[in-house]
N, CA, C and O atoms as a printed pandas DataFrame, in Angstrom:
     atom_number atom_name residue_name chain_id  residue_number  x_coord  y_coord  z_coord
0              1         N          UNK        A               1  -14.130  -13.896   14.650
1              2        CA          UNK        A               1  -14.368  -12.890   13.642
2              3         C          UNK        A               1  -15.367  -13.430   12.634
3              4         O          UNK        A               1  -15.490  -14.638   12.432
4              5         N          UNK        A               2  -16.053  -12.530   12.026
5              6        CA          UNK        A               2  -17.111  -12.975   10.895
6              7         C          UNK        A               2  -16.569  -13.104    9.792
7              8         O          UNK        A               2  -15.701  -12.359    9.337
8              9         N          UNK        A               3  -17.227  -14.454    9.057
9             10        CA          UNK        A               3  -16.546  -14.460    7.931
10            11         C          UNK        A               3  -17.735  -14.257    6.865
11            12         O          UNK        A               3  -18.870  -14.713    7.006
12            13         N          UNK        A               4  -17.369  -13.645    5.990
13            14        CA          UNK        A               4  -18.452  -12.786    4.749
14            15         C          UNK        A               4  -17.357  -13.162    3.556
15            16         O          UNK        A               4  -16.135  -13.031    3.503
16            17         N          UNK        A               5  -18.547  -13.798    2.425
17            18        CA          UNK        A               5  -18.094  -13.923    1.264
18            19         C          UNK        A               5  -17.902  -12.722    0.411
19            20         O          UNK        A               5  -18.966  -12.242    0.020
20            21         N          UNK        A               6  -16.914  -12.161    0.053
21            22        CA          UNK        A               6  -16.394  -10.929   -0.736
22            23         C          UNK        A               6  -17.093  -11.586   -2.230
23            24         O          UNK        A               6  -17.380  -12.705   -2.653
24            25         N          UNK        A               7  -17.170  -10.105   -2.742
25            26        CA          UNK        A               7  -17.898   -9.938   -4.277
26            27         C          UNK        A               7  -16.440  -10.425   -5.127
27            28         O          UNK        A               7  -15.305  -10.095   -4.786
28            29         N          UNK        A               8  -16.728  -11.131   -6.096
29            30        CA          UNK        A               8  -15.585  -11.587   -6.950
30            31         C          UNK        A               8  -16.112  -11.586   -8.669
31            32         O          UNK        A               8  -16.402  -12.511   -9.429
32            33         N          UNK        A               9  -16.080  -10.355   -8.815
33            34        CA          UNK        A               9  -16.821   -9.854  -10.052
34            35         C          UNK        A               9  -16.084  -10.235  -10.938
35            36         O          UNK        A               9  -16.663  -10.947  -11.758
36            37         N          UNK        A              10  -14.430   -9.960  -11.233
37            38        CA          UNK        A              10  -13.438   -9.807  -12.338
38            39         C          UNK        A              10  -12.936  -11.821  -12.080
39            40         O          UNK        A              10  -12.612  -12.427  -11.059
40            41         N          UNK        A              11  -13.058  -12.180  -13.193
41            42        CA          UNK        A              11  -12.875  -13.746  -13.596
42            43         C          UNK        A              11  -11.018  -13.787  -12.916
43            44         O          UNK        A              11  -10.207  -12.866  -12.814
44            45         N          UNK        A              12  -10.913  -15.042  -12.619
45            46        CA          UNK        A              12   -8.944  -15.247  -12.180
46            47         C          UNK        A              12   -8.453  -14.867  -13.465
47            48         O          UNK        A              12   -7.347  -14.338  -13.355
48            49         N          UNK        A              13   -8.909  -14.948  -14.781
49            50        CA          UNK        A              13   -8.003  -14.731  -16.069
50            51         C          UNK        A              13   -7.880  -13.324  -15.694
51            52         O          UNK        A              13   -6.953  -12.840  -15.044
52            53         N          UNK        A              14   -8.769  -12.789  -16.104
53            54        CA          UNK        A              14   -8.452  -10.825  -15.631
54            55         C          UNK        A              14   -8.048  -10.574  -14.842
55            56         O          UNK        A              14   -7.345   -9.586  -15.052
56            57         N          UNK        A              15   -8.007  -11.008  -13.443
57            58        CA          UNK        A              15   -7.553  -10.316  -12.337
58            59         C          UNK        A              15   -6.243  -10.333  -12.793
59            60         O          UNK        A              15   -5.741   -9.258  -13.124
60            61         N          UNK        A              16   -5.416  -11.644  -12.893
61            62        CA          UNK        A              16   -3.906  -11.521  -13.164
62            63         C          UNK        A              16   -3.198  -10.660  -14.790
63            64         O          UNK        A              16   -2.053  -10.494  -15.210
64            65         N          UNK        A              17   -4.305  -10.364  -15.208
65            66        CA          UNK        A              17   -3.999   -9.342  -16.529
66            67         C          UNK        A              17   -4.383   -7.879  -16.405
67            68         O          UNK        A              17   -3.726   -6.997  -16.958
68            69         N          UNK        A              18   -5.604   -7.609  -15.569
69            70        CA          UNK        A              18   -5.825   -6.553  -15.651
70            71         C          UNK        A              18   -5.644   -5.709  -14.065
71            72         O          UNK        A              18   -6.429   -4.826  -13.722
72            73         N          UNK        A              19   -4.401   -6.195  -13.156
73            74        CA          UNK        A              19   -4.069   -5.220  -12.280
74            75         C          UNK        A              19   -4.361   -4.227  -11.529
75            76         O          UNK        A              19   -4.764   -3.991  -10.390
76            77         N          UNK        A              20   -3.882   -3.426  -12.976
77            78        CA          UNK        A              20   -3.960   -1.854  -12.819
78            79         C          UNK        A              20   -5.123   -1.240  -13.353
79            80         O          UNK        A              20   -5.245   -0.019  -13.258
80            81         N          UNK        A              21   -6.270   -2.156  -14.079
81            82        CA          UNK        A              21   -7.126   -1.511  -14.302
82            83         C          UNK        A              21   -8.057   -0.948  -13.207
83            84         O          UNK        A              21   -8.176   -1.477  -12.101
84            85         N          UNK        A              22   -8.934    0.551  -13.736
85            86        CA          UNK        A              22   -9.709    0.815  -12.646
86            87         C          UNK        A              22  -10.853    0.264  -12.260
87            88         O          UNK        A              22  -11.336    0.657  -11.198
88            89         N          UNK        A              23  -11.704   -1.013  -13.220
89            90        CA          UNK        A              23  -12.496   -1.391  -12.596
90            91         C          UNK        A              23  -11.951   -2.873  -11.738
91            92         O          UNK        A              23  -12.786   -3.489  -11.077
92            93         N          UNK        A              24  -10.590   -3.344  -11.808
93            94        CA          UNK        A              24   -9.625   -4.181  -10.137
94            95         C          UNK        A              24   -9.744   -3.489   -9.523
95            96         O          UNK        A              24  -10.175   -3.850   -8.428
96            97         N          UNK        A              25   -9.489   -2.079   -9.704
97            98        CA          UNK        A              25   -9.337   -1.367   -8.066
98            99         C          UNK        A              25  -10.202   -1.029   -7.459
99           100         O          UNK        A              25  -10.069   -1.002   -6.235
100          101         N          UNK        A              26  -11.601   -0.584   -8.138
101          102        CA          UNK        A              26  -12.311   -0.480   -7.597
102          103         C          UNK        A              26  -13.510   -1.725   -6.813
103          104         O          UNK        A              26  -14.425   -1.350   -6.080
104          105         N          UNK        A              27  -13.312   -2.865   -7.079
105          106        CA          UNK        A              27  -13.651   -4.194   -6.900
106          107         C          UNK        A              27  -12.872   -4.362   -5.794
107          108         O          UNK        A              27  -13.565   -4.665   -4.823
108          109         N          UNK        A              28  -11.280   -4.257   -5.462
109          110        CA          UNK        A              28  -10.485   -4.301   -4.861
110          111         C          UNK        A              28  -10.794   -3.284   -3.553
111          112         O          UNK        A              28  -10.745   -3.577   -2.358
112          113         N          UNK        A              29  -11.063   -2.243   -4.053
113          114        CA          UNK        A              29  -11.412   -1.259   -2.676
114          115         C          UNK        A              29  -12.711   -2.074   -1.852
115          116         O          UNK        A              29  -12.732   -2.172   -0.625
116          117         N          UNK        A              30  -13.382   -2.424   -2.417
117          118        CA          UNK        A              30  -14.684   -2.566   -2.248
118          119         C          UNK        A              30  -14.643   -3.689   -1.691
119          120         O          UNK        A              30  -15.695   -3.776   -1.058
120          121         N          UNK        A              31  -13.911   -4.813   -1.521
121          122        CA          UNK        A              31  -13.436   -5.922   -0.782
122          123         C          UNK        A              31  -12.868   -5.477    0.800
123          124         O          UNK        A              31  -12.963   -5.986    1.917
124          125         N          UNK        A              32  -12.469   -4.704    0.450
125          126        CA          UNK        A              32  -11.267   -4.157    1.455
126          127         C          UNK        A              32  -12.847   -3.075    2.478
127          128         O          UNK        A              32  -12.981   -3.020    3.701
128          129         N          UNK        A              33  -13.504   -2.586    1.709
129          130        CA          UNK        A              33  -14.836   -1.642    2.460
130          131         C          UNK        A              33  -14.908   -2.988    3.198
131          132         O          UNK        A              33  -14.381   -3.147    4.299
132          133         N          UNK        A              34  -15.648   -4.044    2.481
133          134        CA          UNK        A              34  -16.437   -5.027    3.163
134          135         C          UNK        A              34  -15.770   -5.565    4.546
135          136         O          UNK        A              34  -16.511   -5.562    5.529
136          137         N          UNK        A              35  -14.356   -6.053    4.717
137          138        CA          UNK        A              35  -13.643   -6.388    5.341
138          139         C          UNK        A              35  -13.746   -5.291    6.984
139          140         O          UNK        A              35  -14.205   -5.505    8.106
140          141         N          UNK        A              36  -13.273   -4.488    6.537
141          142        CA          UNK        A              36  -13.042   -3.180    7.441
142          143         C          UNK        A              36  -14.257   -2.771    8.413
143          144         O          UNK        A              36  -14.276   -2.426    9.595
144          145         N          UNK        A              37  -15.412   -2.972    7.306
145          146        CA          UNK        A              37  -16.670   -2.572    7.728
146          147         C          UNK        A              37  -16.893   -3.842    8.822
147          148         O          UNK        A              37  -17.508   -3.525    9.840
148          149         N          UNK        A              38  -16.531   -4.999    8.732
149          150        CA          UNK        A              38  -17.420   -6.345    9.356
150          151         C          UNK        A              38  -15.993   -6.205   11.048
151          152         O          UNK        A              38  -16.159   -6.629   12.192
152          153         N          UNK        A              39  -14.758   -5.458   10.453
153          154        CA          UNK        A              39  -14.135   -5.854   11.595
154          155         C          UNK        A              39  -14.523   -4.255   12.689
155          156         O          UNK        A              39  -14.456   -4.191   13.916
156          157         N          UNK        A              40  -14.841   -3.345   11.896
157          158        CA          UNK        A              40  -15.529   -2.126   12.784
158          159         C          UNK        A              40  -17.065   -2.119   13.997
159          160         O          UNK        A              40  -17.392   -1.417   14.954
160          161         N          UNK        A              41  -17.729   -3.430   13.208
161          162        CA          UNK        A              41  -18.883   -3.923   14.193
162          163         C          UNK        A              41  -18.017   -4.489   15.054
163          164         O          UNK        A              41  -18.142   -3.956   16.156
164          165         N          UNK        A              42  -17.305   -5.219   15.046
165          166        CA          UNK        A              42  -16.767   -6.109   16.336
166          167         C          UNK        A              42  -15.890   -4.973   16.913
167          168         O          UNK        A              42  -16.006   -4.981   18.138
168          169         N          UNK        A              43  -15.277   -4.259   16.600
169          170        CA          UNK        A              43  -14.188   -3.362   17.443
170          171         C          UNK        A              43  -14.953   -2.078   17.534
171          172         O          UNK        A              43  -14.025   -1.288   17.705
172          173         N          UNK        A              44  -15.993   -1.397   17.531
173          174        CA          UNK        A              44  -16.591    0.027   17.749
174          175         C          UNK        A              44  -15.347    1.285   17.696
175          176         O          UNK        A              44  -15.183    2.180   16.867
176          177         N          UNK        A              45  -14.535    0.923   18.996
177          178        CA          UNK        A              45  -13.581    1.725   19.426
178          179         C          UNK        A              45  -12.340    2.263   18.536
179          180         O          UNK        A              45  -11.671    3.293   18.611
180          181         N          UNK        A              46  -12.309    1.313   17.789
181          182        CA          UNK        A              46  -11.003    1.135   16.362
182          183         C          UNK        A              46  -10.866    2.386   15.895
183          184         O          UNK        A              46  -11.350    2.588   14.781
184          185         N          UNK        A              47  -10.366    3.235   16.412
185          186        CA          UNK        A              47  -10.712    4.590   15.443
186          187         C          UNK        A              47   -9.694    5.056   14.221
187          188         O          UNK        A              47   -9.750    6.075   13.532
188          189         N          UNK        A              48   -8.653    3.856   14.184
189          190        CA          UNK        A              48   -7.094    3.858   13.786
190          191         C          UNK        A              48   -7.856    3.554   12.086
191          192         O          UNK        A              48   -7.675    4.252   11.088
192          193         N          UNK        A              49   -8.851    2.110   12.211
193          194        CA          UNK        A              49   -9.130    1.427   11.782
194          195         C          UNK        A              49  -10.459    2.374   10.133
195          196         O          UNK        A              49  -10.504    2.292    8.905
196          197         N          UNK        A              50  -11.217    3.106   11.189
197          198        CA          UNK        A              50  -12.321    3.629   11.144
198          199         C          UNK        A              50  -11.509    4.842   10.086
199          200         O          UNK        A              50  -12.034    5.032    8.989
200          201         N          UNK        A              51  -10.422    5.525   10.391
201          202        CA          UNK        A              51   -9.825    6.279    9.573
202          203         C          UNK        A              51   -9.326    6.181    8.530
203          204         O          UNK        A              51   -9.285    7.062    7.671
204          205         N          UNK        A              52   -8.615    4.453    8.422
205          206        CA          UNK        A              52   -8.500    4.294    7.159
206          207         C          UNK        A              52   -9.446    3.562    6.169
207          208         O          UNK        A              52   -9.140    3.284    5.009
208          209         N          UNK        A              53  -10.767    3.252    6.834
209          210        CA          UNK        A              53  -11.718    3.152    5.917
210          211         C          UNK        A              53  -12.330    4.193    4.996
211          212         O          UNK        A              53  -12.634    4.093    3.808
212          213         N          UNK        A              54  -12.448    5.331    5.930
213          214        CA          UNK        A              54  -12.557    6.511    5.454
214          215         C          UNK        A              54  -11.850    6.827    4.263
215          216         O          UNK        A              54  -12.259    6.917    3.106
216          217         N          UNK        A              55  -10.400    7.022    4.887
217          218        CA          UNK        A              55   -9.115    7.053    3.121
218          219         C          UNK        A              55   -9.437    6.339    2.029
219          220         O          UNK        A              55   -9.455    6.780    0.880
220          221         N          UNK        A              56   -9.759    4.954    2.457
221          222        CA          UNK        A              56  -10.400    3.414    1.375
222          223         C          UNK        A              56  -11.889    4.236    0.265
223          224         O          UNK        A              56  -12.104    4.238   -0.947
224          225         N          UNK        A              57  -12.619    4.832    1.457
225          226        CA          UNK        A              57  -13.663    5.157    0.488
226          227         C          UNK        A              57  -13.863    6.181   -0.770
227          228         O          UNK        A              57  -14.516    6.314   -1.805
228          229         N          UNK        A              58  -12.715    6.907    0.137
229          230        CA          UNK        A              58  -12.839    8.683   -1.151
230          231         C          UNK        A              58  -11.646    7.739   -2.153
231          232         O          UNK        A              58  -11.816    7.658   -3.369
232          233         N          UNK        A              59  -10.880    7.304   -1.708
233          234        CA          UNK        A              59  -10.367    6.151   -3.084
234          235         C          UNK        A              59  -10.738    6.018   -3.975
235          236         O          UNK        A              59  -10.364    6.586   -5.001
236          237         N          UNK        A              60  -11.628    5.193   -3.862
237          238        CA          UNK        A              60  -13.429    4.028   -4.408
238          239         C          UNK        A              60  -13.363    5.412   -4.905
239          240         O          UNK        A              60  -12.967    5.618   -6.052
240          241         N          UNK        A              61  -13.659    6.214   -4.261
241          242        CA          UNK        A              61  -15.113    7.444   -4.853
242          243         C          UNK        A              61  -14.583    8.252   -5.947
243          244         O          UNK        A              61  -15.398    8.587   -6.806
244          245         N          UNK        A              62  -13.053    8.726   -6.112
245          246        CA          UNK        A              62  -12.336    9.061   -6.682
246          247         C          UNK        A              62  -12.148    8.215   -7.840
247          248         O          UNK        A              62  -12.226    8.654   -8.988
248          249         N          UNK        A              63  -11.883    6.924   -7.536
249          250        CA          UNK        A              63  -12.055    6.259   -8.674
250          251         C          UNK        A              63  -13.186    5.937   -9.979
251          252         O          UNK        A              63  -12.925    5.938  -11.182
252          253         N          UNK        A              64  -14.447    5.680   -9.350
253          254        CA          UNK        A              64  -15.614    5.872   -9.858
254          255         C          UNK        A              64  -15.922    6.979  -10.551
255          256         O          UNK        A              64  -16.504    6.852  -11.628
256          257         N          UNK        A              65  -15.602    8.195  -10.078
257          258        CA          UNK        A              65  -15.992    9.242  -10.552
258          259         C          UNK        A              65  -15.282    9.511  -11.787
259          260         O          UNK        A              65  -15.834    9.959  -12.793
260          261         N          UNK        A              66  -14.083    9.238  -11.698
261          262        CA          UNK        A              66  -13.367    8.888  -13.010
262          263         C          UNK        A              66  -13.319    7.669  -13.780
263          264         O          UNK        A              66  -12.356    7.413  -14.504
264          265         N          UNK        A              67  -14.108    7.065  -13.682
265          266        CA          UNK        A              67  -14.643    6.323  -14.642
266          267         C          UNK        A              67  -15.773    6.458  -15.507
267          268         O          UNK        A              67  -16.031    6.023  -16.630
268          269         N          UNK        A              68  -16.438    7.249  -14.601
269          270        CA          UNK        A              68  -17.824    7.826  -15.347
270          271         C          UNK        A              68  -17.864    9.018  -16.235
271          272         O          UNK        A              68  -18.798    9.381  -16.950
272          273         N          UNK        A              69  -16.630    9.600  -16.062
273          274        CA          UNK        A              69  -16.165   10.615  -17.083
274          275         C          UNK        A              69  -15.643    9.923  -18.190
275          276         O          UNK        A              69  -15.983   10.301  -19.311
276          277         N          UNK        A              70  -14.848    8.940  -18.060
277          278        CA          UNK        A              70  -14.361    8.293  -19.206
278          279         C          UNK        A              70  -14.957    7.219  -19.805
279          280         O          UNK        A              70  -14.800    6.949  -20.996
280          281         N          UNK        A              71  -15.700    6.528  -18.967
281          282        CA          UNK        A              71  -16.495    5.078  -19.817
282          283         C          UNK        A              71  -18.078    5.447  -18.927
283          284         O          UNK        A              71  -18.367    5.073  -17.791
284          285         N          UNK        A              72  -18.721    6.087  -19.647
285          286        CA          UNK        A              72  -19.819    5.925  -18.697
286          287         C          UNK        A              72  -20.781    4.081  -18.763
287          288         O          UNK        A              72  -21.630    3.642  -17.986
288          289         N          UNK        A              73  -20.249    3.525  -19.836
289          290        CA          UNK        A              73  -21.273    2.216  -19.983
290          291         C          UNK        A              73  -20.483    1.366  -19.085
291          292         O          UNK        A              73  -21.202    0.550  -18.508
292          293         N          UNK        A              74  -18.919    1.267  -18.697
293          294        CA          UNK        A              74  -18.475    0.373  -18.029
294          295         C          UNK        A              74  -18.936    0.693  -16.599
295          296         O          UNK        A              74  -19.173   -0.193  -15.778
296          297         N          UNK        A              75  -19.063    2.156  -16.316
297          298        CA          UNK        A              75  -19.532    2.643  -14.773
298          299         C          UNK        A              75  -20.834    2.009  -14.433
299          300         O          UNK        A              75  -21.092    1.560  -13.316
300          301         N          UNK        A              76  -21.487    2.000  -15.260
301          302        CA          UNK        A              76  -22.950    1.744  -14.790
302          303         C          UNK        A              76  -22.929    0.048  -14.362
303          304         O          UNK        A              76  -23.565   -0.519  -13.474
304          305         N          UNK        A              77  -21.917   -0.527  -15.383
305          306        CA          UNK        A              77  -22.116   -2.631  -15.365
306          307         C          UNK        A              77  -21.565   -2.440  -13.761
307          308         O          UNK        A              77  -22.226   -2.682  -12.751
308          309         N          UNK        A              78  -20.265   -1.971  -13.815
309          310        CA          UNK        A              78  -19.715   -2.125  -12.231
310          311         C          UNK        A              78  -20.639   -1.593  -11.236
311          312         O          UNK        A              78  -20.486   -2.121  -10.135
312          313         N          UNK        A              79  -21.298   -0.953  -11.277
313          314        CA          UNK        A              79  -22.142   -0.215  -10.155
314          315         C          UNK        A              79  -23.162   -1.328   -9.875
315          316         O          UNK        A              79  -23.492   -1.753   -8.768
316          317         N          UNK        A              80  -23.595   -1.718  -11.063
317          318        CA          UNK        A              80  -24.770   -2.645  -11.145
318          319         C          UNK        A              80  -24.135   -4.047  -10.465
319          320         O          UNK        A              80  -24.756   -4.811   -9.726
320          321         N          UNK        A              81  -23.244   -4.138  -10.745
321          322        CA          UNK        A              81  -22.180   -5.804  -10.340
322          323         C          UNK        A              81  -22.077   -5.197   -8.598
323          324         O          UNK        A              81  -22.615   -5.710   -7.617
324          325         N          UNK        A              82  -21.574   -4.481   -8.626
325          326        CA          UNK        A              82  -21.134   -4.229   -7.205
326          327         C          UNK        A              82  -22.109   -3.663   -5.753
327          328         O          UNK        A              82  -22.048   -3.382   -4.556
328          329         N          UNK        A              83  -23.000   -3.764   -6.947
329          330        CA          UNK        A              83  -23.911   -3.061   -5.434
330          331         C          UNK        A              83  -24.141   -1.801   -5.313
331          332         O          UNK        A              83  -25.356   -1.615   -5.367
332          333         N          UNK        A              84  -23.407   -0.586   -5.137
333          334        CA          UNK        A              84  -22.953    0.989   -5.010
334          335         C          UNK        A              84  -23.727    1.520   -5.067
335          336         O          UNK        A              84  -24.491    1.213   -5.982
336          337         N          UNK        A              85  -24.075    2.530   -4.295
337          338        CA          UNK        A              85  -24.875    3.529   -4.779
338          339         C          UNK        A              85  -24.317    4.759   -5.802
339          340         O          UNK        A              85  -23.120    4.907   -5.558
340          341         N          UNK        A              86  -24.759    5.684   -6.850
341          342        CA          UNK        A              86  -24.460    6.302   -7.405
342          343         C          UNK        A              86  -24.137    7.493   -6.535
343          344         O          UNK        A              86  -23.693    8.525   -7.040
């Protein structure tokens, strides 16, 4: 299996304080994209797999979108940290 270094945006102090915040989860989804995505090249057929990436993304997307209603300056640092397209 391939191994790919995941984005590790949020410092170890925050991660274990800030949980439940939405920009962990969305960092967190986005680990979990990367993962899914690298084991979908090796398995094509995975369609079990392929479905719940799908669920993973409108997640992310759901999440984002509500962030940008509520903090639009924190949306933009994470977008910018993470890669994303708008």
């Amino acid at each position: 299996m391939v191994k790919n270094s995941f984005i590790s945006v949020i410092s170890q102090e925050e991660k274990e304080e800030n949980r439940g915040s939405v920009e962990f989860q969305i960092v967190r989804f986005t680990n979990k994209i990367g993962r899914l995505t690298s084991h979908l090249e090796l398995h094509r057929k995975d369609y079990l797999s392929e479905r719940g990436l799908r669920k993973i993304i409108a997640k992310r997307q759901r999440l984002l979108s509500y962030l940008a209603k509520k903090n639009r300056v924190r949306y933009k640092e994470l977008i910018s940290q993470l890669d994303i397209k708008e």
